[in-house]
LOVEX-940388 format. One record per atom (N, C-alpha, C, O, CB): residue number from 1; x, y, z. Coordinates in steps of 0.001 Angstrom, whole numbers, plus 500000, padded with zeros to 6 digits. Glycine has a CB too. Layout:
{NUM; {X; Y; Z}}
...
This chain:
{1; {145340; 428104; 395014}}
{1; {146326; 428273; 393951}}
{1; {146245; 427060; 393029}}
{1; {146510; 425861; 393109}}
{1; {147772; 428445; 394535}}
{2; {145884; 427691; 392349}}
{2; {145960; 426264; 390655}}
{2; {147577; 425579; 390914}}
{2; {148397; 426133; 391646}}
{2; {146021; 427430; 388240}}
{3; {147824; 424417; 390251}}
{3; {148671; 423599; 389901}}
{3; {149715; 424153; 389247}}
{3; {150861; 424433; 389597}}
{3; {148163; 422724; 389285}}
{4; {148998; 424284; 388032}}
{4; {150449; 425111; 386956}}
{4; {150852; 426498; 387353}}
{4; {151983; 426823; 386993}}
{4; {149994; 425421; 385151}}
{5; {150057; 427505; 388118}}
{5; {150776; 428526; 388569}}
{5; {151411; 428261; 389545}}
{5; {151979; 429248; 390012}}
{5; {150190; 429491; 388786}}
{6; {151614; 427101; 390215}}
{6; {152183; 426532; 391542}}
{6; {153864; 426336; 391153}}
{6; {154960; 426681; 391594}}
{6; {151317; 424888; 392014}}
{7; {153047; 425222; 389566}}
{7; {154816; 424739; 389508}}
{7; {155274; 425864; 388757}}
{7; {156471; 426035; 388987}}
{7; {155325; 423098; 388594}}
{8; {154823; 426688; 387967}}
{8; {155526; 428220; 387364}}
{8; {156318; 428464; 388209}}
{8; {157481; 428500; 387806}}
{8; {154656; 429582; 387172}}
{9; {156089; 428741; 389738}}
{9; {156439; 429553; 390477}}
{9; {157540; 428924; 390766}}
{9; {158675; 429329; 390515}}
{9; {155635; 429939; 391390}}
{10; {157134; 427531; 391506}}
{10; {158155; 426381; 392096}}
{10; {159699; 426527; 391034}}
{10; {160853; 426695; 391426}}
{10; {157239; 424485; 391883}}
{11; {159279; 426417; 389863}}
{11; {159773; 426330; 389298}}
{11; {161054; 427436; 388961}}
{11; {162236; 427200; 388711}}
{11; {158979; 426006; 388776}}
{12; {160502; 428409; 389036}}
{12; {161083; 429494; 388538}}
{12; {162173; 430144; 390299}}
{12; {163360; 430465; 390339}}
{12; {159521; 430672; 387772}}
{13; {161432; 430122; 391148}}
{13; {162100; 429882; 392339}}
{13; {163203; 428728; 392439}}
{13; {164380; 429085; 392497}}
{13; {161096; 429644; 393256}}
{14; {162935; 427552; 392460}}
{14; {163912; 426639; 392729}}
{14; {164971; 426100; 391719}}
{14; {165768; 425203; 391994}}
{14; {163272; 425671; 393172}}
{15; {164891; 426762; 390487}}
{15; {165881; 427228; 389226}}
{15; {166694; 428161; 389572}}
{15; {167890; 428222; 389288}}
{15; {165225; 427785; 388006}}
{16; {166048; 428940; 390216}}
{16; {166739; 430591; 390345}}
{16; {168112; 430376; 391948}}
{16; {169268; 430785; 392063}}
{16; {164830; 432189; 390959}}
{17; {167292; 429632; 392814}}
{17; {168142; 428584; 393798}}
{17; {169611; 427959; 393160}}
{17; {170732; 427870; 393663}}
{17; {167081; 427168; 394113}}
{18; {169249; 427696; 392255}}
{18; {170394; 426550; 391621}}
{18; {170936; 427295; 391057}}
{18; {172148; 427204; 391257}}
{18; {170098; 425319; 390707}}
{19; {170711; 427926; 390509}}
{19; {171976; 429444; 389545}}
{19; {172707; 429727; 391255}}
{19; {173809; 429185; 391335}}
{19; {170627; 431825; 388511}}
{20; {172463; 430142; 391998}}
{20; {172830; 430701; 393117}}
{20; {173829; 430182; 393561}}
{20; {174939; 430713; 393604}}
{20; {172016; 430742; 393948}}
{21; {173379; 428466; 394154}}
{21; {174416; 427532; 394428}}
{21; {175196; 427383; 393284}}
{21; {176297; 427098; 393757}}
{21; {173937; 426267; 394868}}
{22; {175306; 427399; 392108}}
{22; {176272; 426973; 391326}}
{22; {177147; 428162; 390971}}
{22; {178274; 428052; 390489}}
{22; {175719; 426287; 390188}}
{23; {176498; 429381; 391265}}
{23; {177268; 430374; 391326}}
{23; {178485; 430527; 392417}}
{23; {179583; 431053; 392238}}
{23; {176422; 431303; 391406}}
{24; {177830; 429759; 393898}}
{24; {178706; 429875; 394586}}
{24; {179763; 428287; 394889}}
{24; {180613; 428190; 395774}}
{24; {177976; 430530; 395694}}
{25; {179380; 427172; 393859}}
{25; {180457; 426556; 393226}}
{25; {181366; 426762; 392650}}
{25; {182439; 426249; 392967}}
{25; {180295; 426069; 392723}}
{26; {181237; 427573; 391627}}
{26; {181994; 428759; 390650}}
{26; {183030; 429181; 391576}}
{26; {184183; 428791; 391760}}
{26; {180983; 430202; 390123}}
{27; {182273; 430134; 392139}}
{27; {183330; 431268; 392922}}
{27; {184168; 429880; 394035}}
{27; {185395; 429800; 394084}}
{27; {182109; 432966; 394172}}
{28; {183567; 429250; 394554}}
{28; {184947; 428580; 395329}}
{28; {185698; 427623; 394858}}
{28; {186390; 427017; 395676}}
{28; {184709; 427998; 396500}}
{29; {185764; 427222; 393384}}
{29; {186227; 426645; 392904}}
{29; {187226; 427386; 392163}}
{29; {188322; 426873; 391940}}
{29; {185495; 425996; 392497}}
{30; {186940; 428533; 391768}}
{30; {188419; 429730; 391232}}
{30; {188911; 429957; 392422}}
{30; {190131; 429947; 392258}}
{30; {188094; 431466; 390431}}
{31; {188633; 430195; 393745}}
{31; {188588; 430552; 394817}}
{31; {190167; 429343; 395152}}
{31; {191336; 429660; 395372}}
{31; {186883; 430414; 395541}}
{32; {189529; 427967; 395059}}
{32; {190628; 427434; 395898}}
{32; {191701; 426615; 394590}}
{32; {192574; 425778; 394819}}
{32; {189865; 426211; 397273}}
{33; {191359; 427083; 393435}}
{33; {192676; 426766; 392277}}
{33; {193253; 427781; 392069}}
{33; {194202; 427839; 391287}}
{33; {192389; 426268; 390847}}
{34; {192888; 428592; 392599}}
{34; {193938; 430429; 392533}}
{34; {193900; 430555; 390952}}
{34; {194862; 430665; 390191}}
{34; {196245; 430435; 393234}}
{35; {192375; 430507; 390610}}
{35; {192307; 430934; 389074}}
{35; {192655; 432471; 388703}}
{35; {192912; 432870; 387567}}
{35; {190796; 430671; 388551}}
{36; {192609; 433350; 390020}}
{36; {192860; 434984; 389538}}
{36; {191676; 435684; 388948}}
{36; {190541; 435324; 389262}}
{36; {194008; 435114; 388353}}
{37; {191865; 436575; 388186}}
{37; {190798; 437358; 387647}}
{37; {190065; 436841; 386678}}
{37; {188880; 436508; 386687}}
{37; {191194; 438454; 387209}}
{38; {191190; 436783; 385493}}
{38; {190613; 436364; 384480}}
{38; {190077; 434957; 384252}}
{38; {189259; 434724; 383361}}
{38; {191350; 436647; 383686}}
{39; {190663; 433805; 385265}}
{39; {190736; 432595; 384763}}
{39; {189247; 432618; 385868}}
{39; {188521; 431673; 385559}}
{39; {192355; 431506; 384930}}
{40; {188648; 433472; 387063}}
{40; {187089; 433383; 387457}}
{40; {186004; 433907; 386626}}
{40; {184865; 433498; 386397}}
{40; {186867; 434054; 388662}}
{41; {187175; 435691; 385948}}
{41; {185859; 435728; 384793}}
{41; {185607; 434828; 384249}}
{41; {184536; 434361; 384636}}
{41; {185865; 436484; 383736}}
{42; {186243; 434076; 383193}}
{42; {185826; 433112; 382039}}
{42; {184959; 432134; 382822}}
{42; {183934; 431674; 382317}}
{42; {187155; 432320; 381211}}
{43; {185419; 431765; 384232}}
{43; {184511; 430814; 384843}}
{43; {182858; 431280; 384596}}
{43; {182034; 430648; 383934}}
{43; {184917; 430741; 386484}}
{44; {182627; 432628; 385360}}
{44; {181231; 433217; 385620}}
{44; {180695; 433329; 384197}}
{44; {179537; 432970; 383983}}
{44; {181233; 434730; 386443}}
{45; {181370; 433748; 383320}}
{45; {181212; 434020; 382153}}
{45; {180408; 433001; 381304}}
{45; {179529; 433383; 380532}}
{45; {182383; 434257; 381728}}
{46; {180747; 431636; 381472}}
{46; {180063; 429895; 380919}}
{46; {179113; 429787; 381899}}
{46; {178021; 429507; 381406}}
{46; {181217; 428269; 380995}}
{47; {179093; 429903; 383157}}
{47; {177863; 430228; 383571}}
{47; {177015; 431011; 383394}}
{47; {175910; 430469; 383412}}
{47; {177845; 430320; 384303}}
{48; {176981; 432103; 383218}}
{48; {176447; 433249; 382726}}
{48; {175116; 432990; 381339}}
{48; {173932; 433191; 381069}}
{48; {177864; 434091; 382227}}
{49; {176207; 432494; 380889}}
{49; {175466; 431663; 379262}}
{49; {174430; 431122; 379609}}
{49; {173400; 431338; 378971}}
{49; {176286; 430352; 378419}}
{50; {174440; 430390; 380565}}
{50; {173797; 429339; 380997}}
{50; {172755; 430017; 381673}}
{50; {171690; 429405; 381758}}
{50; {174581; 428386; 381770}}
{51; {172833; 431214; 382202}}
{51; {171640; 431789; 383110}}
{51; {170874; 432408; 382140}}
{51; {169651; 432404; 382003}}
{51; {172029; 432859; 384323}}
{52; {172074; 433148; 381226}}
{52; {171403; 434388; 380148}}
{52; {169869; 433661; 379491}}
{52; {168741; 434135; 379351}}
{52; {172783; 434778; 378498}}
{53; {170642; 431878; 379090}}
{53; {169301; 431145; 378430}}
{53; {168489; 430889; 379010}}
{53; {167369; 430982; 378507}}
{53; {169323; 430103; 377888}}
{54; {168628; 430491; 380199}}
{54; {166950; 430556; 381488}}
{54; {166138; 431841; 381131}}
{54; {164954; 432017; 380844}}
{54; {167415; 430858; 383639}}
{55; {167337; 432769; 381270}}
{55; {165804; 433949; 381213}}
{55; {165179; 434216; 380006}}
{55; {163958; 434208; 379853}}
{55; {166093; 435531; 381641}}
{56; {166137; 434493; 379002}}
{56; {165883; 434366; 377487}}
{56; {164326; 433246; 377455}}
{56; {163244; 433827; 377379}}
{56; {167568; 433529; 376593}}
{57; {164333; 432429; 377488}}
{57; {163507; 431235; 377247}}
{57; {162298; 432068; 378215}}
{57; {161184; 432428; 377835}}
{57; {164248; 429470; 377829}}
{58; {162750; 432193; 379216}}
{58; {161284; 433017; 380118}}
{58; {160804; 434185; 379545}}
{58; {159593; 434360; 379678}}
{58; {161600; 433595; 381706}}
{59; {161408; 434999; 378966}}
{59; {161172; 436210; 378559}}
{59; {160274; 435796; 377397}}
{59; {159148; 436289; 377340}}
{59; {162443; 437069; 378266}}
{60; {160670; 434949; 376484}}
{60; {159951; 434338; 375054}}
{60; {158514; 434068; 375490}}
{60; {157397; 434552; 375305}}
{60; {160700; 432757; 374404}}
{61; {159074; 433069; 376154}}
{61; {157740; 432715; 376796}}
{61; {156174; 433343; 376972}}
{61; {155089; 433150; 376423}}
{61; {158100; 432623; 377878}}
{62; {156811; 434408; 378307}}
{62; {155841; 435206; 378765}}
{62; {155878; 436541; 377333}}
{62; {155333; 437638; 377457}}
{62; {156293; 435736; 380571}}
{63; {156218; 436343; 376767}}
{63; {155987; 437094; 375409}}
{63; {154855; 436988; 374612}}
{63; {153951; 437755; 374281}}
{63; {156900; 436789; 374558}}
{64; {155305; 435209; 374276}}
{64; {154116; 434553; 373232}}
{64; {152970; 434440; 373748}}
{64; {151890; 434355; 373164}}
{64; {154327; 433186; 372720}}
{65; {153318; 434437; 375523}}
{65; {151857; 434098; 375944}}
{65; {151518; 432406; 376503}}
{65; {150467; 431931; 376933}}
{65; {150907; 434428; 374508}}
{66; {152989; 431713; 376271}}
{66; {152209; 430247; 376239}}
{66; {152040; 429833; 377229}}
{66; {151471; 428749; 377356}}
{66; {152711; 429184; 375643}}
């Protein structure tokens, strides 16, 4: 396995890790301030943003080709 398809991968794996855990920061952090519905949506929601642009940027990416 080449290098750069190594760290592609690494990469894209151990990013995808960290959405996960911070997802489940998220949730126990509305979890133990008794944020309720709306006050966890808006939580997931700023995260969300934050994931939407990981993939966005990957999608471009493997678009252009680079």
């Amino acid at each position: 396995m080449e290098t750069e398809v190594f760290e592609d991968l690494m990469m894209t794996v151990l990013v995808g890790g960290l959405i996960l855990f911070m997802a489940f920061i998220v949730w126990d952090l509305a979890k133990k301030s008794k944020a309720g519905r709306y006050g966890t949506a808006v939580l997931f929601f700023a995260l969300g943003l934050g994931v939407l642009g990981f993939v966005i940027k990957s999608i471009v990416i493997a678009v252009k080709g680079l």
